[in-house]
N, CA, C and O atoms as a Tinker XYZ file with bonds, in Angstrom:
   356  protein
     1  N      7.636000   -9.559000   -6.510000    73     2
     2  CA     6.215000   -9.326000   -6.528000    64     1     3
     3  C      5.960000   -8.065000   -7.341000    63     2     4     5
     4  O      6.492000   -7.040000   -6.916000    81     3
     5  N      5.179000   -7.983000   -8.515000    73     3     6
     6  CA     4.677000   -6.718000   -8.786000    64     5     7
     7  C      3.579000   -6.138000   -8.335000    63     6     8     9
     8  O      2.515000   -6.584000   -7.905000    81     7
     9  N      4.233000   -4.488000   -8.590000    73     7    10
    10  CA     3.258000   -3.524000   -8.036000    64     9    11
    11  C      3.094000   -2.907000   -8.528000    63    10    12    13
    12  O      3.716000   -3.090000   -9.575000    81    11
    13  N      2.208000   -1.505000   -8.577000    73    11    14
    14  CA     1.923000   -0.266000   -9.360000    64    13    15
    15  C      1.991000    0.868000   -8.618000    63    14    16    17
    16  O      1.441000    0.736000   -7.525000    81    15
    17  N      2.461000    1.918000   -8.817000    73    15    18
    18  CA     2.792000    3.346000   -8.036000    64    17    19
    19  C      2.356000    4.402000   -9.241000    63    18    20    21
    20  O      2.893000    4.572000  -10.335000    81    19
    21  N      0.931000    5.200000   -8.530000    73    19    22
    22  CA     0.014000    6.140000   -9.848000    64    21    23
    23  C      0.400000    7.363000   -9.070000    63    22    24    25
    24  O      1.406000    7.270000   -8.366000    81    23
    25  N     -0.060000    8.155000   -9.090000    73    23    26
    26  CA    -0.313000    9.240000   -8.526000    64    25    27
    27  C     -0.941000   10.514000   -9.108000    63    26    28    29
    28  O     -0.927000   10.610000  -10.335000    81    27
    29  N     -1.701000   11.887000   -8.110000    73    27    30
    30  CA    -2.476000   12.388000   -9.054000    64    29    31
    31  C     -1.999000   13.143000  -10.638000    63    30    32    33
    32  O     -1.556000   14.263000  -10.387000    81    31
    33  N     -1.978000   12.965000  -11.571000    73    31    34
    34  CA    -1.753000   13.600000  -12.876000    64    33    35
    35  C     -0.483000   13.004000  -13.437000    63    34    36    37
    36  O      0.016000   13.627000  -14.374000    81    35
    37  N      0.216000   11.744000  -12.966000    73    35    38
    38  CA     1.041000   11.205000  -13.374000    64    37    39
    39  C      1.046000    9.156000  -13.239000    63    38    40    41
    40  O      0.691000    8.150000  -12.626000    81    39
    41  N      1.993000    9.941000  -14.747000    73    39    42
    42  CA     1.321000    8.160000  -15.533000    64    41    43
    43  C      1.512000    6.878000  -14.545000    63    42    44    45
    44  O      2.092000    7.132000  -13.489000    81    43
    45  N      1.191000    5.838000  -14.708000    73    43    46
    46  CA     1.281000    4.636000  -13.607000    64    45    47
    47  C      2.994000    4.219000  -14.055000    63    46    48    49
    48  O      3.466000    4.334000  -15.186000    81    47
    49  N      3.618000    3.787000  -12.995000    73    47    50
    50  CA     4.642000    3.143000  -12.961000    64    49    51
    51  C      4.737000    1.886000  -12.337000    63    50    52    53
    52  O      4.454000    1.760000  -11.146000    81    51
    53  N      5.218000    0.678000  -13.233000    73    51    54
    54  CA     4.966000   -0.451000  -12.605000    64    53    55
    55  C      6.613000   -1.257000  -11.574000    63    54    56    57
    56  O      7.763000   -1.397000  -11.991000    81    55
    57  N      6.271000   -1.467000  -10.774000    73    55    58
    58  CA     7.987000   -1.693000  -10.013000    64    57    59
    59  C      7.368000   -3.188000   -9.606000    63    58    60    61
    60  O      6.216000   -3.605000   -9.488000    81    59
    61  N      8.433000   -3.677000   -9.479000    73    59    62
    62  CA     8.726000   -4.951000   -8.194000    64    61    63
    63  C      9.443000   -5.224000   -7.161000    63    62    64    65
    64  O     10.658000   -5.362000   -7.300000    81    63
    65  N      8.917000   -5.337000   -6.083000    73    63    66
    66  CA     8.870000   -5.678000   -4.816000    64    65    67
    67  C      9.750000   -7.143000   -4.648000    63    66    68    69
    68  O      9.582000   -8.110000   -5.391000    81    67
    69  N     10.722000   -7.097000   -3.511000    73    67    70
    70  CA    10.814000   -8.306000   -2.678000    64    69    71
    71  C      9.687000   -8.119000   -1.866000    63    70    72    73
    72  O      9.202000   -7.041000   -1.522000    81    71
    73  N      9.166000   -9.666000   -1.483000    73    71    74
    74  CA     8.185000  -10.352000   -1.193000    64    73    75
    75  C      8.244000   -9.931000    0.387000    63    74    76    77
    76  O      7.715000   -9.134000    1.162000    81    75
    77  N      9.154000  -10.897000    0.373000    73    75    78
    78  CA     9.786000  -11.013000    2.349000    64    77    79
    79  C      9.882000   -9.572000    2.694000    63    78    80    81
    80  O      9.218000   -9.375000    3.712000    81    79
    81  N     10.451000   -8.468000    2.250000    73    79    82
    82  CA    11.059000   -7.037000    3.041000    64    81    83
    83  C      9.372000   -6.482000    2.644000    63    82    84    85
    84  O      8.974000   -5.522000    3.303000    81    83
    85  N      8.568000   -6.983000    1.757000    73    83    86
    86  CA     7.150000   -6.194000    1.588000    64    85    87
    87  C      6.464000   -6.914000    2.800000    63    86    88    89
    88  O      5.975000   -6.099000    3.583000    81    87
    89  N      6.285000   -8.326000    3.191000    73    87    90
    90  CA     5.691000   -8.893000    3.889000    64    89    91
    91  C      6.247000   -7.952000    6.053000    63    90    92    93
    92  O      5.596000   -7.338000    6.899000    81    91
    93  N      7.268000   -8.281000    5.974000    73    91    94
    94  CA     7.808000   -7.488000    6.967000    64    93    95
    95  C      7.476000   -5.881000    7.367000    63    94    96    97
    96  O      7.621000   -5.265000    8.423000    81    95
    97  N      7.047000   -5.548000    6.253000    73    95    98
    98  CA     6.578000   -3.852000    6.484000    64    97    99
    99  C      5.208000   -4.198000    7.242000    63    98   100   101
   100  O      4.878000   -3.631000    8.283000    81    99
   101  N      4.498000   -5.124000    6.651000    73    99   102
   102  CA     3.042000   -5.052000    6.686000    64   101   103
   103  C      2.914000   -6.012000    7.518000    63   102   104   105
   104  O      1.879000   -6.677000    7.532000    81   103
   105  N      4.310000   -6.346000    8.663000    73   103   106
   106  CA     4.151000   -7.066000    9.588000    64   105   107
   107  C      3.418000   -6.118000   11.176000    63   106   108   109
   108  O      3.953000   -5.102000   11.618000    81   107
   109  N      2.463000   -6.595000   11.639000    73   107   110
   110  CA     2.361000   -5.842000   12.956000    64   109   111
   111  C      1.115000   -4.851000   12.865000    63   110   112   113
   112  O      0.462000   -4.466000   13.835000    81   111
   113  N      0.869000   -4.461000   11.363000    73   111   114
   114  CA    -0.407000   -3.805000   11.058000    64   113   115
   115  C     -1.744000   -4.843000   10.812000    63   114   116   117
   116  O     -1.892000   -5.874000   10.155000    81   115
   117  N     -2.646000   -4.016000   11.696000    73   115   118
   118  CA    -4.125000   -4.895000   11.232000    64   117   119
   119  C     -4.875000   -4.836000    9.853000    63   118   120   121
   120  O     -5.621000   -5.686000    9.366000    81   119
   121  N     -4.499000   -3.647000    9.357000    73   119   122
   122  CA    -5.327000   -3.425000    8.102000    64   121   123
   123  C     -4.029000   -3.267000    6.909000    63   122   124   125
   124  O     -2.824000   -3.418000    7.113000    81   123
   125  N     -4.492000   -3.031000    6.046000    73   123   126
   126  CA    -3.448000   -3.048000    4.821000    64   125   127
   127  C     -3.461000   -1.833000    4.172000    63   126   128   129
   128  O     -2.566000   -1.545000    3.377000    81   127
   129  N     -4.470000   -1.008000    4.448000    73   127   130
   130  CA    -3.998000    0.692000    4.152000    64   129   131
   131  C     -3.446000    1.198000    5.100000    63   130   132   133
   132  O     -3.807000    1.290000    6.273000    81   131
   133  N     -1.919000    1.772000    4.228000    73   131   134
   134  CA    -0.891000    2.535000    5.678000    64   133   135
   135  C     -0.329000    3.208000    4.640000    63   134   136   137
   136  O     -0.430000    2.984000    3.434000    81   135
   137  N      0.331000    4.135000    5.275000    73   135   138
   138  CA     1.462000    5.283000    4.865000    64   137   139
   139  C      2.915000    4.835000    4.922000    63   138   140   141
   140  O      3.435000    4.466000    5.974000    81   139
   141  N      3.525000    4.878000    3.809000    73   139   142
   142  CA     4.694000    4.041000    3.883000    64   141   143
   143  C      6.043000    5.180000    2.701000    63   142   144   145
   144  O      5.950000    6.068000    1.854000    81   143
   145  N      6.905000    4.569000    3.231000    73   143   146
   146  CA     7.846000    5.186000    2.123000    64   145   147
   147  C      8.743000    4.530000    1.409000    63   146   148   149
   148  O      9.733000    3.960000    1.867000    81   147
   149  N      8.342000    4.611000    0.006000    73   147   150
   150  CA     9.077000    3.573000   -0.824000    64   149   151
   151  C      9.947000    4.462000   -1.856000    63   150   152   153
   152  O      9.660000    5.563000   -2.326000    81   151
   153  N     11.318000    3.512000   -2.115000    73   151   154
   154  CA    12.564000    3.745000   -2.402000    64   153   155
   155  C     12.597000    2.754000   -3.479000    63   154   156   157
   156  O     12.552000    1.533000   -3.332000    81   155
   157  N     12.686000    3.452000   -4.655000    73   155   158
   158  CA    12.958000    3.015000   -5.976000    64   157   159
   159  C     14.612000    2.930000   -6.421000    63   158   160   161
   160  O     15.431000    3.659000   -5.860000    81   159
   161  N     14.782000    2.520000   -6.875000    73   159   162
   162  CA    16.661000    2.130000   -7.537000    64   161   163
   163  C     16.271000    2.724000   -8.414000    63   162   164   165
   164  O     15.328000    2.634000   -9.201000    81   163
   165  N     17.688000    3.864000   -8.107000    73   163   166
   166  CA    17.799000    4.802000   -8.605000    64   165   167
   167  C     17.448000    6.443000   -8.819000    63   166   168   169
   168  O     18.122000    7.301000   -9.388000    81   167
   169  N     16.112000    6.555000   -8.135000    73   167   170
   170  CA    15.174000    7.187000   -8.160000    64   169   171
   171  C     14.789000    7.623000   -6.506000    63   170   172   173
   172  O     15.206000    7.016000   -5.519000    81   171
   173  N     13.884000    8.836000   -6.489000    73   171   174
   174  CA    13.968000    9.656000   -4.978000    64   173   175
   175  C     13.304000    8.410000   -4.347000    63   174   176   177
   176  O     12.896000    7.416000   -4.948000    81   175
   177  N     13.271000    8.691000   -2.818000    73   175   178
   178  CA    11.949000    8.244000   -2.297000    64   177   179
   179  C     10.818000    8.557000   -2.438000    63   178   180   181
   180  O     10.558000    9.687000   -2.851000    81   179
   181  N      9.751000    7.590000   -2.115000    73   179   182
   182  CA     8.559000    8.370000   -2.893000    64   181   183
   183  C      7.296000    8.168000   -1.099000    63   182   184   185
   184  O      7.204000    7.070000   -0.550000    81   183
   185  N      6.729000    9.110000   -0.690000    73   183   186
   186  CA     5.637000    8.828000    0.223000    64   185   187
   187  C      4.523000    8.319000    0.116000    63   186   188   189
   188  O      3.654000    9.179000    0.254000    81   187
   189  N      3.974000    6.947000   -0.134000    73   187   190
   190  CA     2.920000    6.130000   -0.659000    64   189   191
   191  C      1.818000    5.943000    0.694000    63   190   192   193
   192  O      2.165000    5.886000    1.873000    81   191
   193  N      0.364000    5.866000    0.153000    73   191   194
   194  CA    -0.473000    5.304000    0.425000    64   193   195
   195  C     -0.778000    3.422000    0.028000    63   194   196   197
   196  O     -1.389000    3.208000   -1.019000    81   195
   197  N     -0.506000    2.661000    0.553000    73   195   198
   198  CA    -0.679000    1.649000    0.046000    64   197   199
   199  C     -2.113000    1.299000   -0.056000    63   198   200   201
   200  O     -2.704000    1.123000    1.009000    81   199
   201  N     -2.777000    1.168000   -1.172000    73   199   202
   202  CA    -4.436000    1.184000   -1.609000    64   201   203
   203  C     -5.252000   -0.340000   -1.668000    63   202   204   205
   204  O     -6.408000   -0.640000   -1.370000    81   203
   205  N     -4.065000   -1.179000   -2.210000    73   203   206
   206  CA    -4.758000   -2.253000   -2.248000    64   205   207
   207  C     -3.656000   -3.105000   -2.051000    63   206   208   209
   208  O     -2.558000   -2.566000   -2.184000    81   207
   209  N     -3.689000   -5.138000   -1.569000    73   207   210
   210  CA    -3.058000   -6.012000   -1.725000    64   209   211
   211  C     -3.690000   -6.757000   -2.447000    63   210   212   213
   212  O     -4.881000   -6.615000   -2.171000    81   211
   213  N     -3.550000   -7.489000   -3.237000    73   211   214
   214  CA    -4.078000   -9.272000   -3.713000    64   213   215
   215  C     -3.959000   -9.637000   -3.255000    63   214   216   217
   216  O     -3.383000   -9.050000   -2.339000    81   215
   217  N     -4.193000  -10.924000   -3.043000    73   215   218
   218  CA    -3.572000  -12.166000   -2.234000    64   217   219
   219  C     -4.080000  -13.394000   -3.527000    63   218   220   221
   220  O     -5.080000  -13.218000   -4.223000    81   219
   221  N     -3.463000  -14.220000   -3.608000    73   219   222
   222  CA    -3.603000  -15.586000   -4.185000    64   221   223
   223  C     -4.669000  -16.001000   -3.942000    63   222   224   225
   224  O     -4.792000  -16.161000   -2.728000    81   223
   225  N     -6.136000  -16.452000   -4.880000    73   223   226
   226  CA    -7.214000  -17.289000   -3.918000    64   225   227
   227  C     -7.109000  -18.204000   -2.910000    63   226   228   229
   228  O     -7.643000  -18.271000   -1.803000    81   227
   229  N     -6.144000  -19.061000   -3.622000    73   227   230
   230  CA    -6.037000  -20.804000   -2.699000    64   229   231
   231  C     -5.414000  -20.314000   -1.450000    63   230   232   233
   232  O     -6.008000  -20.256000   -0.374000    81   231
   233  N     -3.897000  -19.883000   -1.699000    73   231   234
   234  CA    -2.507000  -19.860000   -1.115000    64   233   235
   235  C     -2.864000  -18.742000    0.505000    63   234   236   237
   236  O     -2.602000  -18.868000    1.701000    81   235
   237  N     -3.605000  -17.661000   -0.369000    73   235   238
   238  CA    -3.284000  -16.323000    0.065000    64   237   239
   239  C     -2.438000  -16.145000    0.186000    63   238   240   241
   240  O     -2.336000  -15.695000    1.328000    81   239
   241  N     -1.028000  -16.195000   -0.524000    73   239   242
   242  CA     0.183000  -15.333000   -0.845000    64   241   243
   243  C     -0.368000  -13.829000   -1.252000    63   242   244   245
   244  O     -1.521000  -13.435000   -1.432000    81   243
   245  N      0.690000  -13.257000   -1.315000    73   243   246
   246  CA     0.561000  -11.687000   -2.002000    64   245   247
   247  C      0.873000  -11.956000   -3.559000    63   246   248   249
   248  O      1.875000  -12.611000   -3.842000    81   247
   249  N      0.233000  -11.580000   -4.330000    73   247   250
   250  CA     0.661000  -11.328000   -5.558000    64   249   251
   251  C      0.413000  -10.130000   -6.194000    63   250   252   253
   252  O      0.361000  -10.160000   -7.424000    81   251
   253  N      0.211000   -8.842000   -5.492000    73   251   254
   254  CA    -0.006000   -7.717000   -6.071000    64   253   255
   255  C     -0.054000   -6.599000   -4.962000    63   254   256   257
   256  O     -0.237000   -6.804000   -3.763000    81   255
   257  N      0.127000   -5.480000   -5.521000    73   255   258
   258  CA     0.077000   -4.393000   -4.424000    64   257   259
   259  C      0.145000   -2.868000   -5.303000    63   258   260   261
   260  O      0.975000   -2.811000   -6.210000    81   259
   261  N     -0.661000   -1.734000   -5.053000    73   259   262
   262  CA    -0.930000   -0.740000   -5.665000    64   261   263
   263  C     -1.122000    0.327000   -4.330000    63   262   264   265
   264  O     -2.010000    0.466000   -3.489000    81   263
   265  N      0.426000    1.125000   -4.639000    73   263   266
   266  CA     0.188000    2.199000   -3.870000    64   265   267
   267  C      0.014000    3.304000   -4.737000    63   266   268   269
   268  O      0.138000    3.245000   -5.961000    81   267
   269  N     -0.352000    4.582000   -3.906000    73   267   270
   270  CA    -0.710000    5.796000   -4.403000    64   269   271
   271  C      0.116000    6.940000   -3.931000    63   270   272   273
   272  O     -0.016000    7.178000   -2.730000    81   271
   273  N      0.877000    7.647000   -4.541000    73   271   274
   274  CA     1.385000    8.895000   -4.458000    64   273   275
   275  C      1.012000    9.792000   -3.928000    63   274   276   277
   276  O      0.295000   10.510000   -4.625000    81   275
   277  N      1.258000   10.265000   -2.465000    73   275   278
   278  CA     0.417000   11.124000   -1.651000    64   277   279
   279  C      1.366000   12.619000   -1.847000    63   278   280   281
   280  O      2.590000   12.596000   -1.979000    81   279
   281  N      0.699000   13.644000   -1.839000    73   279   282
   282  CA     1.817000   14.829000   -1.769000    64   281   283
   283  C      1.422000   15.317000   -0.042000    63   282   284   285
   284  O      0.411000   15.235000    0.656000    81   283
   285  N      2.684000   15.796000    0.139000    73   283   286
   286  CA     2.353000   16.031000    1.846000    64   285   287
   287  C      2.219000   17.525000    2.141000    63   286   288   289
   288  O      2.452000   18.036000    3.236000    81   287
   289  N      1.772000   18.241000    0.917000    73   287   290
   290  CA     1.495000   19.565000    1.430000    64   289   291
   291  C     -0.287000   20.094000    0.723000    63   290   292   293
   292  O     -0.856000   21.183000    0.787000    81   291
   293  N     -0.795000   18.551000   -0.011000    73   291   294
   294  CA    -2.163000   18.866000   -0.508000    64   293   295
   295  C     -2.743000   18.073000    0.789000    63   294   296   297
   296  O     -2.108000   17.321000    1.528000    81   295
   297  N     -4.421000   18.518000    0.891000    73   295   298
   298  CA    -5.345000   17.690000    1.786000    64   297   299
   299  C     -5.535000   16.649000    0.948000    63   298   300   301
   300  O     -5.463000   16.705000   -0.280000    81   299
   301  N     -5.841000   15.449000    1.778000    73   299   302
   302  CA    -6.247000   14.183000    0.750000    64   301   303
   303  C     -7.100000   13.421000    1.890000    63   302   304   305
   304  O     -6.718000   13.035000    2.995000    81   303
   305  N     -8.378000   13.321000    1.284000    73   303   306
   306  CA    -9.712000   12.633000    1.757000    64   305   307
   307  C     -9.693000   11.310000    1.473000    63   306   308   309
   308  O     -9.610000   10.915000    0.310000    81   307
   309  N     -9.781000   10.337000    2.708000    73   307   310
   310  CA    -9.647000    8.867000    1.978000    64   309   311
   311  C    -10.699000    8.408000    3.148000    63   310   312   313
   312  O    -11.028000    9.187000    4.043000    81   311
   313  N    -11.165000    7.142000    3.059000    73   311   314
   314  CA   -12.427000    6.493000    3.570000    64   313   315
   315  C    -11.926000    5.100000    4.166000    63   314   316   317
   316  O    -12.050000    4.044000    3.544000    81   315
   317  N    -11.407000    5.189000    5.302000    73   315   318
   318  CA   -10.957000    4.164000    6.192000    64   317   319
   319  C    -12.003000    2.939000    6.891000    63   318   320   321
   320  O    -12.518000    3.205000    7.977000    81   319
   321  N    -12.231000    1.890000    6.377000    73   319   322
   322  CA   -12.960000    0.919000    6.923000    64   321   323
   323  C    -12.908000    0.485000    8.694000    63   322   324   325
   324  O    -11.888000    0.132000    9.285000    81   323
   325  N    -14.391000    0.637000    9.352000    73   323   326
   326  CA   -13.850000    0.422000   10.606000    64   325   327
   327  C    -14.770000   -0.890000   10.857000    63   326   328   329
   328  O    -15.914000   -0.880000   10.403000    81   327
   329  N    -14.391000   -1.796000   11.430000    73   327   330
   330  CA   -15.420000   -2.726000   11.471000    64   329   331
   331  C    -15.221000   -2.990000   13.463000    63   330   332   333
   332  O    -14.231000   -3.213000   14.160000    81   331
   333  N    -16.571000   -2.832000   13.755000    73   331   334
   334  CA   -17.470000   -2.604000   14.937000    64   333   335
   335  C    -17.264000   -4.383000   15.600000    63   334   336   337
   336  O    -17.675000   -5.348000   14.956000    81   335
   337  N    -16.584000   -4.514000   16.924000    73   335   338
   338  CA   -17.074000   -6.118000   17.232000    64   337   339
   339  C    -17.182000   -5.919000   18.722000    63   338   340   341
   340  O    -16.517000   -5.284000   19.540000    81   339
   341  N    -18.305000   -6.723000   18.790000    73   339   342
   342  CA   -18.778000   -6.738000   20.513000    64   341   343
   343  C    -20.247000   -5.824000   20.988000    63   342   344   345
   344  O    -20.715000   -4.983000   20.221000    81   343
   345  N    -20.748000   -6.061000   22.068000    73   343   346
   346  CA   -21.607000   -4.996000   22.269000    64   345   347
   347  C    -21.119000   -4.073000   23.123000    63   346   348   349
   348  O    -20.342000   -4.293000   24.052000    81   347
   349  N    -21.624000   -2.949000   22.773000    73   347   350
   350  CA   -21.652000   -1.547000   23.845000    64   349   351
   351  C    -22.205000   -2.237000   25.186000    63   350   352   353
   352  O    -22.876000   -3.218000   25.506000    81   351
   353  N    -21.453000   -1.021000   25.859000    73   351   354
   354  CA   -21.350000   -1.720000   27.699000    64   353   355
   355  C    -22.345000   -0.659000   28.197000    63   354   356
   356  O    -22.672000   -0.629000   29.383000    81   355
């Protein structure tokens, strides 16, 4: 599966993913923005924000995924979707 890994002031790098060990991470979570740590061949680990998935129209398979390069000693402001169900008691 390809993906993209940007981060702030550095150029985009494009990698690919197994499907199954990507599907398994993002097993057990409700939403699809999470904090994750991804391990490139060859290369350090890197601490990602995962920003977006595709999915296939028909299938909804995954066919895409774009995380973001978080540094863990800057603040970083992000805008978490909450969606409200049921009425207040």
């Amino acid at each position: 599966m390809p993906a993209v890994l940007y981060g702030e002031g550095k150029p985009a790098k494009t990698v690919q993913l197994k499907l199954h060990d990507f599907e398994q991470a993002l097993r057990g979570h409700t939403g699809e923005h999470m904090l994750m740590d991804l391990a490139i061949d060859g290369d350090r680990g890197y601490k990602v924000l995962l920003k977006e998935v595709q999915h296939h129209p028909v299938s909804g398979k995954i066919v895409h995924a774009d995380f973001y390069e978080v540094s863990m000693t800057k603040k970083l402001r992000i805008g978490i979707p909450v969606k409200l169900i049921g009425e207040p008691a």
